[in-house]
C-alpha positions as CSV (number, residue, x, y, z in Angstrom):
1,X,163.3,43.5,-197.9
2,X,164.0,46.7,-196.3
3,X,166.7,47.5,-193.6
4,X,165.3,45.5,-190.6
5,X,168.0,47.6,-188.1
6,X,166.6,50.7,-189.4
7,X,162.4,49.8,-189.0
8,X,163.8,48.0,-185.5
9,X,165.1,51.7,-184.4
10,X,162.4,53.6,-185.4
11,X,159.8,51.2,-184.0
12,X,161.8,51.0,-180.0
13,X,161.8,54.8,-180.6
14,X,158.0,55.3,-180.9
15,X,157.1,53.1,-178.3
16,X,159.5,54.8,-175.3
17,X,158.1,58.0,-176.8
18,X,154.8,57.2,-176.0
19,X,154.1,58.6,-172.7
20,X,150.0,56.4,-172.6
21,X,149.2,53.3,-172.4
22,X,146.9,54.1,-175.1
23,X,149.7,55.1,-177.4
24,X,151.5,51.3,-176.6
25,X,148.6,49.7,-177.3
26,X,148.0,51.4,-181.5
27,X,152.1,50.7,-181.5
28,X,151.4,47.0,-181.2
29,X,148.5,47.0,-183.9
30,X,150.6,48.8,-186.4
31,X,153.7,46.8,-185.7
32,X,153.1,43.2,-184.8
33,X,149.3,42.9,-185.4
34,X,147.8,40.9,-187.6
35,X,148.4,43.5,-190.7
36,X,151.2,45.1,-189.0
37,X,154.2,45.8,-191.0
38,X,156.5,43.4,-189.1
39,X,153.3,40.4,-190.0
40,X,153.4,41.5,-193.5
41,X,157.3,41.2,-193.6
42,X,156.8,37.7,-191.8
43,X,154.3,36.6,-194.5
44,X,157.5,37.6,-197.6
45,X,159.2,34.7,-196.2
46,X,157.3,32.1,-198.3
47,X,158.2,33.7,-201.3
48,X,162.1,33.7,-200.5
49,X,164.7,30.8,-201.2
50,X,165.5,28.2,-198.4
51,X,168.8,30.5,-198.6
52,X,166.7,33.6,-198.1
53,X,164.7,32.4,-195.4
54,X,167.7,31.5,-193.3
55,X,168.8,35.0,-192.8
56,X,165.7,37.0,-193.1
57,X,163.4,34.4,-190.8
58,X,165.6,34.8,-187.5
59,X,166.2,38.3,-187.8
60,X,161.9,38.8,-188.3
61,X,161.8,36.7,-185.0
62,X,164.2,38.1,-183.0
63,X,162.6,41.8,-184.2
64,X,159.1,40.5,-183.7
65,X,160.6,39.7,-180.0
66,X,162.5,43.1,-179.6
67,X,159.3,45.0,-180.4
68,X,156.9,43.0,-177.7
69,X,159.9,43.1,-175.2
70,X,159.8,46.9,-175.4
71,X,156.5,47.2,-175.4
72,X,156.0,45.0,-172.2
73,X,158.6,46.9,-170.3
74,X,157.5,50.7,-171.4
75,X,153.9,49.7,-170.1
76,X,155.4,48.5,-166.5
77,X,157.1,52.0,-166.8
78,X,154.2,54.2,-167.6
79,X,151.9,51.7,-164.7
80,X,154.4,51.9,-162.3
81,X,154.1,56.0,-163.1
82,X,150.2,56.3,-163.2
83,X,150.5,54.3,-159.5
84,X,152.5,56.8,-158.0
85,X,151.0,59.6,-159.5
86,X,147.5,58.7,-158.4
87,X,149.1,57.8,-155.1
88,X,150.3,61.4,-154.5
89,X,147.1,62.7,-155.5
90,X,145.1,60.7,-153.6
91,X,146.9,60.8,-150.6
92,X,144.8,61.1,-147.1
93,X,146.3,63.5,-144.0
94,X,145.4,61.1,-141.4
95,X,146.2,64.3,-139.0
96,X,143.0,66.4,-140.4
97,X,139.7,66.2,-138.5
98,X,137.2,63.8,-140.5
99,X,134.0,64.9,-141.8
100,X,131.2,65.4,-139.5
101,X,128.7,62.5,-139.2
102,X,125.2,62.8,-138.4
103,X,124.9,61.2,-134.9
104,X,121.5,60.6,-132.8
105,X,120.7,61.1,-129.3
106,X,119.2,60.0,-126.2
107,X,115.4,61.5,-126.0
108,X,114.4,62.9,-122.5
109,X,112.3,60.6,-121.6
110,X,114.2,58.1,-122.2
111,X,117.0,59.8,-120.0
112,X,114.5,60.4,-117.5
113,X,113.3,57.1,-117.2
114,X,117.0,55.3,-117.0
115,X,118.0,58.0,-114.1
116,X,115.0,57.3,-112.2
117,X,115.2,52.9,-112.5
118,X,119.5,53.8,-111.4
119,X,118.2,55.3,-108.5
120,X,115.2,53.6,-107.3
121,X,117.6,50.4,-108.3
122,X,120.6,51.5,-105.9
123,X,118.3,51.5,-102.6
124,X,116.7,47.6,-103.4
125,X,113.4,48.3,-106.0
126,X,112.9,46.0,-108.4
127,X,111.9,47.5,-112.4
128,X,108.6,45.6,-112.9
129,X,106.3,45.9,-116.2
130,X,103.2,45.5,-117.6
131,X,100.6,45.5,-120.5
132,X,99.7,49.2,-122.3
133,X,95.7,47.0,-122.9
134,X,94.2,46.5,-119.2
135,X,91.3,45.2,-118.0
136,X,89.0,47.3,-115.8
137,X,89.6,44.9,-112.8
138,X,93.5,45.5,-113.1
139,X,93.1,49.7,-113.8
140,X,90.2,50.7,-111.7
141,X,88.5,47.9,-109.6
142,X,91.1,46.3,-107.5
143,X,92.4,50.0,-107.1
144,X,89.3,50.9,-105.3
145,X,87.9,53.0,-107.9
146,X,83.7,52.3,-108.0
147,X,82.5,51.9,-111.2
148,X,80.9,55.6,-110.9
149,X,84.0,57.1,-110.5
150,X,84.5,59.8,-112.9
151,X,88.1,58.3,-114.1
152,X,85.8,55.7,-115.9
153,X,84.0,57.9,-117.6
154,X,84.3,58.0,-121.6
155,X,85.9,61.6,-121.5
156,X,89.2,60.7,-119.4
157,X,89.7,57.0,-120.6
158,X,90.4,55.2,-124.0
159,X,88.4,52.4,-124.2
160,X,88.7,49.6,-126.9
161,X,85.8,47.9,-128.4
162,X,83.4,45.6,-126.6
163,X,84.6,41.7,-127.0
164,X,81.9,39.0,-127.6
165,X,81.1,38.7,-123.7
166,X,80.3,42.5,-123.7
167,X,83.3,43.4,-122.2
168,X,85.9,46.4,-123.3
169,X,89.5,46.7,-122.4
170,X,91.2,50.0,-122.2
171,X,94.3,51.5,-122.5
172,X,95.8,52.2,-119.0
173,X,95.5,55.5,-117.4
174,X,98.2,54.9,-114.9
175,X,100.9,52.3,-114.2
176,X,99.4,51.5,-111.1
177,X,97.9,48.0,-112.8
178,X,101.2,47.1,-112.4
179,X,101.6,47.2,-108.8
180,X,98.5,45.1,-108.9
181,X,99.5,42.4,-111.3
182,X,102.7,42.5,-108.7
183,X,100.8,42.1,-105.6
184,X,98.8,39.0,-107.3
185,X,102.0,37.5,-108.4
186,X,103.2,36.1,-105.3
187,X,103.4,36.7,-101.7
188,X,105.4,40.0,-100.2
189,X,107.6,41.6,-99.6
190,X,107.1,43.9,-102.6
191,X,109.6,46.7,-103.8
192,X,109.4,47.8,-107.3
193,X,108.9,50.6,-109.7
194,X,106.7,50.3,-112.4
195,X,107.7,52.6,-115.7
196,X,105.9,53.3,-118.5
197,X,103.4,55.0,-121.0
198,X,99.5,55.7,-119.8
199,X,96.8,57.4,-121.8
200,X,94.2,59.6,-121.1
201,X,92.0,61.7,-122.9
202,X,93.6,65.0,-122.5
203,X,95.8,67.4,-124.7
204,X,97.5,70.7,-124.1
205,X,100.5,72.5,-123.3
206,X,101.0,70.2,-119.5
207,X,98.8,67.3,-120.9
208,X,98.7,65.0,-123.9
209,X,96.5,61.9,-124.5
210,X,99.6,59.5,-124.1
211,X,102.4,60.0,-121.5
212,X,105.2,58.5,-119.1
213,X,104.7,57.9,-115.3
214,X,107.0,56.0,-112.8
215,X,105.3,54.9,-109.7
216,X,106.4,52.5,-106.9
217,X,105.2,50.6,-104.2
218,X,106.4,49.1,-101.3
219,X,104.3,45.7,-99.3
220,X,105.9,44.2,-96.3
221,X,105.3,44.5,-92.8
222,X,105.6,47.4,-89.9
223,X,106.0,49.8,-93.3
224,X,105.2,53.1,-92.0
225,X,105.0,56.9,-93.5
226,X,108.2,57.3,-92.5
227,X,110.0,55.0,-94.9
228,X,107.7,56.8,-97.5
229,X,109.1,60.5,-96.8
230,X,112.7,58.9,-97.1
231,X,112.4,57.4,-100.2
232,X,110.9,60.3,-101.7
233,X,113.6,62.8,-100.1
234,X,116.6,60.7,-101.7
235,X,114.5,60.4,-104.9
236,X,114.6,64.1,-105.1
237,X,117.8,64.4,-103.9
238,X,119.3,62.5,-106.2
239,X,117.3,62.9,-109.0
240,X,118.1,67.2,-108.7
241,X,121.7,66.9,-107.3
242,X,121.0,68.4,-104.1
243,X,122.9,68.0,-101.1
244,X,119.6,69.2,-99.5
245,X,116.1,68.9,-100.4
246,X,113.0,70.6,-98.9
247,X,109.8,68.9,-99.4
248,X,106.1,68.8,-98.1
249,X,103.1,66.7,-97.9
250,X,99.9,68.2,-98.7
251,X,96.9,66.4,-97.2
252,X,94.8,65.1,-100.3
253,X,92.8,62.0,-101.4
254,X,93.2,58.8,-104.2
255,X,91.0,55.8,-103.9
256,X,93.7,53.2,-103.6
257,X,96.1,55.1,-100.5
258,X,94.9,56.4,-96.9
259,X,96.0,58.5,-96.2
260,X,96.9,60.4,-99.1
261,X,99.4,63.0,-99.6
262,X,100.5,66.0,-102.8
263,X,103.9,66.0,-102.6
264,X,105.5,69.6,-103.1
265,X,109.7,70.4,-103.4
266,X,110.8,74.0,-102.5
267,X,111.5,76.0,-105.3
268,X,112.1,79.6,-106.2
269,X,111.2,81.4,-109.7
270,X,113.3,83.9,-110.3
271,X,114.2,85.8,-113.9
272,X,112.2,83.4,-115.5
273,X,114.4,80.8,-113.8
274,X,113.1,77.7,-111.9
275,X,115.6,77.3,-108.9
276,X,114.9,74.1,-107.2
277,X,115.8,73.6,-103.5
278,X,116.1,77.3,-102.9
279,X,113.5,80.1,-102.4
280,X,109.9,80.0,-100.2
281,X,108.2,78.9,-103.4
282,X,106.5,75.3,-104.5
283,X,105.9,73.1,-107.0
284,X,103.9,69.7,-106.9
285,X,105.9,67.1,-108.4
286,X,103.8,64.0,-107.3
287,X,101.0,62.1,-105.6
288,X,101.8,59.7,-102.6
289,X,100.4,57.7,-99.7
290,X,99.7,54.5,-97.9
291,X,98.2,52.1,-99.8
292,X,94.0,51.6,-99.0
293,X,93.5,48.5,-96.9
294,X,90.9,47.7,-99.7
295,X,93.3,47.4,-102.5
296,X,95.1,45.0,-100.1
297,X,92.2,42.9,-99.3
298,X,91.3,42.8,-103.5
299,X,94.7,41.2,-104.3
300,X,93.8,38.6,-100.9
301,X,96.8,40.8,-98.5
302,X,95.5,41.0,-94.6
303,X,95.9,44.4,-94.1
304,X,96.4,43.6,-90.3
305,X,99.3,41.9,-91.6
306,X,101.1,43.7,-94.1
307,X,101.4,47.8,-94.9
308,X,102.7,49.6,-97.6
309,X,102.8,53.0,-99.4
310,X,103.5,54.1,-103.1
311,X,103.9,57.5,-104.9
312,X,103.6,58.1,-109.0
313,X,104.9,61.1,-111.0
314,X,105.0,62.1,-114.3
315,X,108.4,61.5,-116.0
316,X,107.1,64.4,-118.3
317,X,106.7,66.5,-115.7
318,X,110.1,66.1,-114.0
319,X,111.9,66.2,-117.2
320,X,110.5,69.4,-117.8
321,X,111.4,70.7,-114.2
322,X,114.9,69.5,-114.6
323,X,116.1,71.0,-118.2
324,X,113.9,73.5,-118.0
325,X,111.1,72.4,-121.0
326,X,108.4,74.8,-121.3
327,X,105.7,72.4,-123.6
328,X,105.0,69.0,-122.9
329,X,103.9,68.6,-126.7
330,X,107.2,69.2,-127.7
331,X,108.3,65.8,-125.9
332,X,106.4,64.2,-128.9
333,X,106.9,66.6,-131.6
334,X,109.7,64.6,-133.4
335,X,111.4,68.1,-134.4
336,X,115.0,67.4,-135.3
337,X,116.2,70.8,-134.2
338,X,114.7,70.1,-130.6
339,X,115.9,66.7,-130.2
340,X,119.7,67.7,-131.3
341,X,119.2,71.1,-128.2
342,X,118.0,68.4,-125.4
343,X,119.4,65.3,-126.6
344,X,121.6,63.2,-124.5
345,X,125.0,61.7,-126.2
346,X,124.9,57.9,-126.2
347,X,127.4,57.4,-123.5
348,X,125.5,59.8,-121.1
349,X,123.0,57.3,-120.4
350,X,122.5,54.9,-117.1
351,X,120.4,52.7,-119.2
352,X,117.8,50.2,-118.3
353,X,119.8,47.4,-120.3
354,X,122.1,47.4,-116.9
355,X,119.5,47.0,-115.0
356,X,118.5,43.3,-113.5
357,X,114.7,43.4,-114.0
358,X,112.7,42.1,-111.2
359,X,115.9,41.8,-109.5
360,X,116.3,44.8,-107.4
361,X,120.0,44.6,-108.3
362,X,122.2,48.1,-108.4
363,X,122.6,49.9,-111.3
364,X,125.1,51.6,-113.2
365,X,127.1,54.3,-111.9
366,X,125.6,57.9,-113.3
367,X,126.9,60.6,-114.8
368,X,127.0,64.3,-113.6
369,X,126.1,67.0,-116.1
370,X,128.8,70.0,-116.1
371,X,126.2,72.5,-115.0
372,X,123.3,71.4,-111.9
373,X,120.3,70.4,-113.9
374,X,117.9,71.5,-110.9
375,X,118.8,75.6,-111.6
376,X,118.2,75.8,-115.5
377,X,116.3,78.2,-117.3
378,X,113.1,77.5,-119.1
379,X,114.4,76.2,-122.8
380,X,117.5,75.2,-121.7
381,X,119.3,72.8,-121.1
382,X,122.6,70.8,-118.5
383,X,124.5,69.4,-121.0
384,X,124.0,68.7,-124.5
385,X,124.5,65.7,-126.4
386,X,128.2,65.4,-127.4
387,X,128.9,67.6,-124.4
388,X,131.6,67.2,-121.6
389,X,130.4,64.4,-119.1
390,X,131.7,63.9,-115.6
391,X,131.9,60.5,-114.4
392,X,131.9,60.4,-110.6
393,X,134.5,57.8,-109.4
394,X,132.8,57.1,-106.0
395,X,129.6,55.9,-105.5
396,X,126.9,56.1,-102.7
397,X,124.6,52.8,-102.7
398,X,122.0,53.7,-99.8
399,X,121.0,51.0,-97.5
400,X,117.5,49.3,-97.9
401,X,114.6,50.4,-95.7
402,X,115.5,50.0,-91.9
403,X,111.7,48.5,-90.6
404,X,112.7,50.0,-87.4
405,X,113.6,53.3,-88.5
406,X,111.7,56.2,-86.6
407,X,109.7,58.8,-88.3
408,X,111.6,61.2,-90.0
């Protein structure tokens, strides 16, 4: 039998020579596998004397042993040395910035619409909904509109199918059904806004077939047109972030108020610049007036008892006055590019979530763009999404409605 201390050195050489796993793993084959030359040594012993076998079989054990021992801990080694090199490698500087992530943002409209709920909320109006499918009664009859009225017509409303009673539904052309459903819910006093998307056949660069309006309404008693211009003065106050706001009412008709009113804000267009508040110029940015003693007497209100008024705009529209948007098409476009340009961050938003529905509770506090929304040019716009935000730490909640206040 060969030199066991010789093959035992020249085997523990190989293996801490090996610098891979690998390399450990065809040592252990060739050595102490099954037709390794340490096995085949093992296998001799039957052919040797009891003598024989009592020197040679401890020695084959204890170098069987030796070999898997060295084998174990040169593995640990070159592990312990892959770990550390991989860990070097692989090792993150938590002090560079992280890769950019796509991120989405607030739509317009949606902005608009939360701005206008937080500040209608703050002086006492309730947020108040209602179904996109009307029935005439709701959208034109109890609103004082005669069935020969050209709103009815096939041209300026969506109409769906007839039912099996002959009679067709449409899809509202105004949230004003709301106001209606509101009056017929329960007795007054009513304060609410009514937000939402109306439909109409119509399409170009100020109109498309569907679109957002906001309107409210106010029903109690000794209401007067006075409480009407206040409410639209803070709107616009607010809603442009202007200490002062000049405004006007333009005499003009709609079959469910009397009297009726355009209402204009004082603007100036300069440099292809809309300045609002500033200048001899206007702009119409909504429809107002005391509601028709009709439409009270359709949802059973005495009108000797009770007054009110209401006023609707198009959220479109004053979107597009604010950050300056020069298409109303592109509101519904669904171009990337233009959403990321007029997009509000997530955290810019006074959101209708805060909001107590049908509660006329106060909403969130609002945020202040860097750069006053009311003077932007045409295509631009306050603040960006993922711009700076100012948060303003003081708040102003305006009184409700003083009955007794005078004319303003």
């Amino acid at each position: 039998m060969e030199d066991l201390q010789k093959l035992e050195t020249e085997i523990i050489s190989d293996i801490t020579a090996q610098d891979k796993l690998s390399g450990l793993e065809d040592i252990r084959i060739s050595e102490v596998g099954k037709k390794g030359r340490v096995s085949l040594l093992m296998r001799e012993l039957g052919k040797m004397t009891p003598e024989e076998k009592k020197i040679f079989g401890p020695k084959l054990n204890g170098l069987k042993n030796k070999i898997n021992d060295a084998i174990t801990n040169h593995k640990a080694t070159l592990e312990a040395r892959e770990l550390n090199r991989r860990l070097q490698s692989e090792r993150i500087d938590i002090t560079l910035p992280s890769a950019p992530e796509n991120q989405g943002s607030i739509h317009p409209i949606s902005q608009v619409m939360d701005e206008v709920a937080e500040i209608f909320t703050e002086i006492g109006f309730s947020i108040a909904e209602g179904p996109e499918i009307e029935e005439d009664f709701y959208n034109f009859t109890a609103l004082n509109i005669p069935p020969e009225h050209p709103a009815r017509q096939m041209h300026d409303t969506f109409y769906l199918p007839e039912d099996a009673d002959g009679n067709r539904k449409l899809l509202r052309t105004h949230t004003s059904p709301v106001q209606i459903r509101t009056m017929m819910s329960g007795p007054p006093p009513y304060r609410i806004i009514a937000p939402g998307r109306t439909y109409r056949c119509d399409s170009d660069a100020t109109h498309t077939p569907m679109f957002h309006q906001v309107e409210a309404l106010v029903i109690d008693r000794d209401i007067h047109m006075g409480h009407l211009k206040w409410c639209i003065e803070e709107f616009c106050r607010k809603f442009f972030e202007l200490d002062n706001v000049k405004i006007r009412f333009r005499p003009s008709y709609f079959p469910f108020t009397e009297p009726s009113a355009e209402v204009d804000i004082g603007c100036a267009f300069r440099d292809g610049e809309i300045l609002i508040g500033e200048g001899d110029d206007w702009l119409e940015i909504m429809g107002c007036g005391m509601v028709n003693p009709r439409v009270l007497e359709n949802v059973n209100l005495d009108p000797g008892e009770y007054q009110g008024f209401a006023f609707g705009m198009g959220l479109d529209r004053i979107a597009m006055l604010k950050w300056g948007i020069p298409d109303l098409r592109e509101f519904f476009a669904a171009d990337l590019r233009w959403l990321k340009h007029y997009g509000f961050a997530a955290l810019d938003i006074p959101s209708l979530s805060t909001q107590n529905h049908k509660t006329g509770s106060s909403g969130s506090e609002r945020k202040a763009n860097d750069n006053p929304p009311a003077r932007q040019k045409r295509g631009e716009r306050a603040t960006r999404a993922g711009g700076t935000q100012v948060v303003s730490e003081e708040r102003t909640i305006v009184p409700p409605i003083n009955k007794n206040e005078g004319h303003k």
